[in-house]
C-alpha positions in Angstrom: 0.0 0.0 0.0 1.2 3.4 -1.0 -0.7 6.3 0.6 -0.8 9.0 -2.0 -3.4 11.4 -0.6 -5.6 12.0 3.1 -8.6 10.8 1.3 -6.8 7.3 1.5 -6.5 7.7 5.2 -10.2 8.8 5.6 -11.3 5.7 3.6 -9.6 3.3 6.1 -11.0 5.2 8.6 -14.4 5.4 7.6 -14.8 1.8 6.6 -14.4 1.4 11.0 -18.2 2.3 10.4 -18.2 -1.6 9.5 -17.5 -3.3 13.2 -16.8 -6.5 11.8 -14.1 -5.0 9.9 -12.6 -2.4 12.7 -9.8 -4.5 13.7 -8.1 -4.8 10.7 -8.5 -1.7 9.5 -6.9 -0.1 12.3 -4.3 -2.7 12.2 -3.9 -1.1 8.5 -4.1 2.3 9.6 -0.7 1.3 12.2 1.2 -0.6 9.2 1.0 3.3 6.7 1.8 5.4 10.2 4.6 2.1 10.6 6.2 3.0 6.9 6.3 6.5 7.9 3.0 8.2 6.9 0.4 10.1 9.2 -2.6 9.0 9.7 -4.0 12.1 12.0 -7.1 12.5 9.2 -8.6 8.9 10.7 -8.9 10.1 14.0 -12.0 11.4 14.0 -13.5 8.1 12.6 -11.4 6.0 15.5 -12.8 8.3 18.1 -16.6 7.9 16.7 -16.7 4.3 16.1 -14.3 2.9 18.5 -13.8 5.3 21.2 -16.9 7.0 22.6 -18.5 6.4 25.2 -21.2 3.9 23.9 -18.8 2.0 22.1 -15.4 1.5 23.9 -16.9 0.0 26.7 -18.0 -2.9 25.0 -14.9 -3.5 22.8 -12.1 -5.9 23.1 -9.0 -5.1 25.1 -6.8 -5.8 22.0 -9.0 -3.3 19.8 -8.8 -0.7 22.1 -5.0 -0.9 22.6 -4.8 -0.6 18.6 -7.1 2.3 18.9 -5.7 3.8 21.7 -2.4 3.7 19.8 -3.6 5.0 16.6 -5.2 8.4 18.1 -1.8 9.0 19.5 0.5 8.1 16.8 0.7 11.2 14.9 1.4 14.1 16.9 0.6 17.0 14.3 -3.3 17.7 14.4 -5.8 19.3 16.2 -8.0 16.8 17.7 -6.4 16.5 21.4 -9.5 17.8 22.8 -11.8 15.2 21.9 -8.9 12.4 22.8 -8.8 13.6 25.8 -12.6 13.2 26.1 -12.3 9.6 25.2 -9.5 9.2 27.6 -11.4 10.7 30.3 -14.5 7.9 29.6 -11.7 5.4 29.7 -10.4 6.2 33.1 -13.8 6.1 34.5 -14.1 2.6 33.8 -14.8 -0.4 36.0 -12.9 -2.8 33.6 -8.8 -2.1 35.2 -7.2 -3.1 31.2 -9.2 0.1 30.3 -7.0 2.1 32.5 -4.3 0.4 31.9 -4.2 0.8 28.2 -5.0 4.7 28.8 -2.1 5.2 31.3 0.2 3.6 29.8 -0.3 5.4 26.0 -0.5 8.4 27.5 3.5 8.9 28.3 3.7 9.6 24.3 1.4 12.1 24.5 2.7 15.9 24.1 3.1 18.8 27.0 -0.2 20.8 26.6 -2.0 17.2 26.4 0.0 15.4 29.1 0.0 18.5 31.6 -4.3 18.5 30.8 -4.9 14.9 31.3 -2.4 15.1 34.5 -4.6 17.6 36.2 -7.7 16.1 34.9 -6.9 12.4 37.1 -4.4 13.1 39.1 -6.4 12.2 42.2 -7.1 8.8 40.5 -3.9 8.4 39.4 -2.4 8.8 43.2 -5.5 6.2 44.1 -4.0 3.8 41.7 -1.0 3.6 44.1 -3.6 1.5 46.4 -4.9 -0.7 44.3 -5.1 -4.2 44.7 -3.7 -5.0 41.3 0.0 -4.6 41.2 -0.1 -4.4 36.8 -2.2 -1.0 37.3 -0.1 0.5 40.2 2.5 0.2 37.4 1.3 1.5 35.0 0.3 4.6 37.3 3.3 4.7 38.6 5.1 4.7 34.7 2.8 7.5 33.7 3.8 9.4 37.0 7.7 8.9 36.3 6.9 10.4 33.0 5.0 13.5 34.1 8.1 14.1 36.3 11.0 13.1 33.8 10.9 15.7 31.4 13.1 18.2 29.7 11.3 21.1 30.5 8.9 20.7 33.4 5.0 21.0 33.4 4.9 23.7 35.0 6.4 25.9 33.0 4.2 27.1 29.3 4.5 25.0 26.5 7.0 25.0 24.1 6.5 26.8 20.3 7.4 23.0 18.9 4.1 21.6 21.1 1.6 20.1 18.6 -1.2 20.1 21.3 -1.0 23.7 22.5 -2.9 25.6 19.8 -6.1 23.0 20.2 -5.9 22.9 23.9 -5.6 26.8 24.9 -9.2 26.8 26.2 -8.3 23.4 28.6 -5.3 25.1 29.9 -6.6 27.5 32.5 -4.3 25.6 35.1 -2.6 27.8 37.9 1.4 26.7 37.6 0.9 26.5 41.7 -1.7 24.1 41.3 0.8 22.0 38.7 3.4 22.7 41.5 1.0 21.0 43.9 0.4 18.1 41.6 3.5 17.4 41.0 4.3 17.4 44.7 2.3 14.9 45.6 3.3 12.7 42.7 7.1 12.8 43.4 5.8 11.9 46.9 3.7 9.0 45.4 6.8 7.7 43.6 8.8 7.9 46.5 6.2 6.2 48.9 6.0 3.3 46.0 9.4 2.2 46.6 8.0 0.3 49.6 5.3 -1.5 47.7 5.0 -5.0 48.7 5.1 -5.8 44.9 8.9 -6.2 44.1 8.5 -5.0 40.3 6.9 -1.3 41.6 8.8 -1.3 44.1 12.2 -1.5 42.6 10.5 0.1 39.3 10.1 3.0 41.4 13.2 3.1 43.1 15.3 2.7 39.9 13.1 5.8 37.9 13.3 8.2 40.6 17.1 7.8 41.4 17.4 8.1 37.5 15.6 11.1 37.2 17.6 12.8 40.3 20.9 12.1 38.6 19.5 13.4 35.1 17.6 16.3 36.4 21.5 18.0 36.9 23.1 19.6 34.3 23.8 22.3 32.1 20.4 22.4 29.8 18.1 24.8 30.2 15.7 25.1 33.6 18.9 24.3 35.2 17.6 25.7 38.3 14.5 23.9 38.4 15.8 21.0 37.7 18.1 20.9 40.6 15.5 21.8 42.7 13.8 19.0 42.0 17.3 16.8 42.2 17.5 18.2 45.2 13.9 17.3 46.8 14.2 13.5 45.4 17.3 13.2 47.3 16.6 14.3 50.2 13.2 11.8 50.4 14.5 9.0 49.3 17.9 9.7 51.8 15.5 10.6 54.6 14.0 6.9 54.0 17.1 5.4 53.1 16.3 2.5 56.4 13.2 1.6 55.2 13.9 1.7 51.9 17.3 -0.7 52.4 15.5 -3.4 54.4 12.1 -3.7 51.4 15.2 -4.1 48.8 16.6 -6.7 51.0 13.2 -8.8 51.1 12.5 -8.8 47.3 11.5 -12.1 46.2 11.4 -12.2 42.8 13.4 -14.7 40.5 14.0 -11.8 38.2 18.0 -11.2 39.0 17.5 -7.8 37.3 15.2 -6.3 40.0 18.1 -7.2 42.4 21.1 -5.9 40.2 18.6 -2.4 39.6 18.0 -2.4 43.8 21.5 -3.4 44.6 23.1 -0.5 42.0 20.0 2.0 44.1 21.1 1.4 47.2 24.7 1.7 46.5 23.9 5.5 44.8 22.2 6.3 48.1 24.8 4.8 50.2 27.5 6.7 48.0 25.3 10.4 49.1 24.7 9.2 52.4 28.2 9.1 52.7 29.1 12.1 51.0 29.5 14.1 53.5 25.8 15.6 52.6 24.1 17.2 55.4 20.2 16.4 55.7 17.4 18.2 57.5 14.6 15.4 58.5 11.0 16.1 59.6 8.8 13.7 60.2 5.9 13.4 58.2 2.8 10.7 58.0 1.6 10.3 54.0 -1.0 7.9 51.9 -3.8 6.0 53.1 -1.0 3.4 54.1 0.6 5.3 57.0 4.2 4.3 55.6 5.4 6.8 57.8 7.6 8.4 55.1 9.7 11.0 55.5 10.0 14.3 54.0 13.1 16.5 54.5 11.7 20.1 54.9 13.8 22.4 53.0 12.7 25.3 55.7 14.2 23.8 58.8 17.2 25.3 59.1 18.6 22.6 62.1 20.7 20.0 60.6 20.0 16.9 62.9 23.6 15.2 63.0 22.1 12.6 64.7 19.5 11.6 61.7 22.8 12.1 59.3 25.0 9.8 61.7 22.1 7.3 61.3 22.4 7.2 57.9 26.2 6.9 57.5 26.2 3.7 59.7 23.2 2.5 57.9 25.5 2.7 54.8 28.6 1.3 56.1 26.4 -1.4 57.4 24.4 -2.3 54.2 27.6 -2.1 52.4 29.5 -4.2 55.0 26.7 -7.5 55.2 25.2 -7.3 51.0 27.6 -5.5 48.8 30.8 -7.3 50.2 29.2 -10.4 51.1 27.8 -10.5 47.3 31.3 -9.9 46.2 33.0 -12.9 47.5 29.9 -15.0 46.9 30.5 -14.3 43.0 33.6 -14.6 43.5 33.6 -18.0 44.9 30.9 -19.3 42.3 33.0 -18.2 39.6 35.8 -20.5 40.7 33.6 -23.1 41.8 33.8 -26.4 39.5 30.2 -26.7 39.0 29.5 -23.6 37.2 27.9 -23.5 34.4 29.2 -21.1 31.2 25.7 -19.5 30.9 25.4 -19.4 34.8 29.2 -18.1 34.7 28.1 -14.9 32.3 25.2 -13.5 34.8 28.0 -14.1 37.7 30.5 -12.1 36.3 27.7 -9.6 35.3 26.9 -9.3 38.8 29.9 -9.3 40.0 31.5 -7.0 37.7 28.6 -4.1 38.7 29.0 -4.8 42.2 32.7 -3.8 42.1 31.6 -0.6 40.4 29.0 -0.1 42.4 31.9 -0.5 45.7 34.6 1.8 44.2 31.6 4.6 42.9 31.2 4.8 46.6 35.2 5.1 47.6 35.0 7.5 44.8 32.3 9.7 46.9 33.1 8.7 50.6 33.9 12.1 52.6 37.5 12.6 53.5 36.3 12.4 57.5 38.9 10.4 59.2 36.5 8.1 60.7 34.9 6.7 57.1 39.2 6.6 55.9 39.8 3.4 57.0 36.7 2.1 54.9 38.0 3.8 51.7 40.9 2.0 52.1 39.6 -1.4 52.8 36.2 -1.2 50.1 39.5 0.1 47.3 41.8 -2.6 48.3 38.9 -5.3 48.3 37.3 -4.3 44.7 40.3 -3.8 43.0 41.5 -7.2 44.1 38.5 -8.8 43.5 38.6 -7.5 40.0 42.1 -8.4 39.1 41.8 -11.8 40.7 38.7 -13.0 38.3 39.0 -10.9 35.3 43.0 -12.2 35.2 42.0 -16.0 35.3 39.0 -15.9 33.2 41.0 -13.5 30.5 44.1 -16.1 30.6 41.9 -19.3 30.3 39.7 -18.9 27.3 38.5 -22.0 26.9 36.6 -21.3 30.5 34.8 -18.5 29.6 33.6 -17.0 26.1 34.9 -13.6 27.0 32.7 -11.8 23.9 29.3 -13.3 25.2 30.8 -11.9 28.6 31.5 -8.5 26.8 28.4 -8.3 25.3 25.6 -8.9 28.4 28.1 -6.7 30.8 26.6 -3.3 29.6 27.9 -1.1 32.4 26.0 2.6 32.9 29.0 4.4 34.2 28.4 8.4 35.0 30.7 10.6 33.1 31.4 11.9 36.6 32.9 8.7 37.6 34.0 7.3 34.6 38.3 8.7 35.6 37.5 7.6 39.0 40.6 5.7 38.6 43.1 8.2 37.5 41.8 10.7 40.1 41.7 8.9 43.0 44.2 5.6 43.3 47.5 4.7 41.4 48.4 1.2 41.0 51.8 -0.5 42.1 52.6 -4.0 41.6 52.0 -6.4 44.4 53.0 -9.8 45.2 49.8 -12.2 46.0 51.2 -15.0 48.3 48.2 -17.4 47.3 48.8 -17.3 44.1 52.7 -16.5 43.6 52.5 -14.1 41.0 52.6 -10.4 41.1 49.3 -8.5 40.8 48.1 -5.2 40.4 46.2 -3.6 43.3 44.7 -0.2 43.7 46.5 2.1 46.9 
């Protein structure tokens, strides 16, 4: 098919008249946006015959995903008022795939549309956080992440390149405090669902907000705002750090990712916590689930050294019983007879990102001579680690196919850390009495 013309996009789209016939001409509609066409002029039609009100309740879930994904496929039109209609029948649903489907499309849509639909639901989206399926808390929680991970933040006005703006002028009548407010309570929301008793939200949210807080800083424009924000995410999820450490410690999932994303988490916060940051904690009581989490309020002015004391033994502890614990486990399987070459690849994955993860934090540890001795010790231990497996696994290659190591070990190393090396250790030659050969060790 070879779209010449928009009346060839209308005739696909009023043929959805036929209901018979609505599924695959919508799956037609998908392959000419697929090769690069738009397909904004069969909008209208999806929105008549699929998604009003009378209609998209009684469809099929996989229709409705199609349509869903149709109406928001090309950006450049000026129908975002009457998706948003259709979107706000959807969320008032009984049938949980509806709002599924809804939150989940709705991260692609554009500033006007998503800052509209945010302040249209954003009391059910925070009520999502509660409910009893954890695929829906998800998918709230996905859409929140992406109301808060944004170049330029809602609640400034929408950009000249916005394709929504024009068409939804009369929708946006939003006070930028009452955005403010919004968006409050949804970094809160994330924050809070880092203790969800699902381990996929719960890590899920851990992983996005930590991600966000290290991308918010920068150079780009709406630097300020952006540190703010930085700023604000850090100080929650710091001033939670306990709670947050001991839910990553129960996760029971047989997904090993969950536990790489939680363990490479909890070493970022350990790494602050350690900084040499100082924190001002007051207590707060949020959410229907009385979680008893924490907000750091940027107007007390009284550093409490003892909250900030808490949470540098915390670290040295977490990082003393998991993080070094882990290490020599992986170490020991990788030398262990019975392993596996596929099983040997996800070791040395793991192991490999829990050195980093133990020499990012050496790389941040304050220069108080208290937390010196643990620099020293957390170096020395990585470093040798390192050396030790990579060298015997890099000299026998019939033990290990180093390429299909290279290509699953995919590390996400921050610029800021990536001549941590150089900068902060030199290394010297050193004699290893187990082994009697020389070895090179960081001092």
């Amino acid at each position: 098919f070879i779209m010449n013309s928009v009346q060839e996009v209308k005739l696909f789209g009023e043929r959805l008249l036929h209901r018979e016939l609505q599924y695959q001409n919508v799956v037609k509609l998908l392959e000419i946006y697929s090769s690069g066409h738009d397909i904004s002029a069969a909008i209208p039609y999806i929105i008549r015959y699929i998604l009003t009100p009378s209609k998209s309740t009684s469809i099929s879930n996989d229709l409705l995903s199609l349509s869903v994904d149709a109406v928001i496929s090309s950006p450049n039109h000026s129908y975002y008022p009457q998706i948003l209609d259709s979107f706000h029948t959807l969320m008032q649903s009984t049938n949980p795939e509806h709002l599924r489907i809804v939150l989940s499309r709705s991260t692609s849509l554009p500033f006007s549309a998503t800052r509209t639909f945010l302040s249209q639901h954003s009391s059910l989206i925070i009520s999502l956080a509660n409910h009893p399926h954890p695929y829906l808390r998800r998918a709230a929680y996905r859409f929140a992440l992406s109301c808060i991970n944004r170049d330029r933040a809602l609640t400034f006005p929408a950009p000249s390149s916005d394709p929504s703006s024009l068409s939804l002028s009369s929708h946006l009548q939003q006070n930028e405090s009452q955005i403010r407010v919004i968006l409050e309570k949804i970094v809160l929301m994330i924050c809070e669902g880092t203790l969800d008793e699902d381990d996929g939200v719960s890590v899920g949210c851990l992983r996005g907000i930590i991600k966000i807080s290290i991308g918010s800083r920068g150079t780009a424009p709406l630097k300020s705002t952006k540190d703010a924000l930085a700023t604000s995410i850090w100080d929650l999820l710091l001033a939670n750090i306990i709670p947050i450490g001991k839910r990553m410690d129960q996760l029971e999932s047989a997904h090993i990712e969950y536990k790489r994303d939680a363990q490479r988490s909890l070493a970022l916060l350990s790494a602050v916590a350690l900084s040499g940051a100082s924190l001002n904690v007051e207590k707060v009581t949020v959410g229907d689930k009385n979680l008893n989490f924490e907000n750091n309020s940027a107007l007390n002015n009284v550093t409490d050294h003892s909250e900030l004391m808490k949470l540098k033994k915390w670290a040295v502890e977490w990082i003393e019983r998991r993080l070094l614990v882990n290490i020599s486990k992986h170490e020991e399987i990788l030398f262990s007879k019975e392993s596996t070459d596929s099983h040997t690849i996800e070791t040395v994955r793991s192991f490999i990102l829990n050195c980093y993860n133990l020499l990012h934090i050496c790389g941040k540890l304050c220069l108080d001579e208290e937390y010196s001795k643990f620099k020293l010790k957390w170096t020395q231990k990585a470093i040798a680690s390192l050396v030790k497996v990579l060298s015997t696994f890099c000299a026998d290659s019939e033990q290990l196919d180093t390429e299909k190591v290279h290509n699953s070990v995919q590390l996400d190393i921050p610029k800021s850390s990536s001549n941590f090396f150089t900068k902060n250790f030199h290394l010297k030659k050193a004699h290893d009495p187990s082994t009697g050969s020389d070895s090179s060790v960081m001092m």
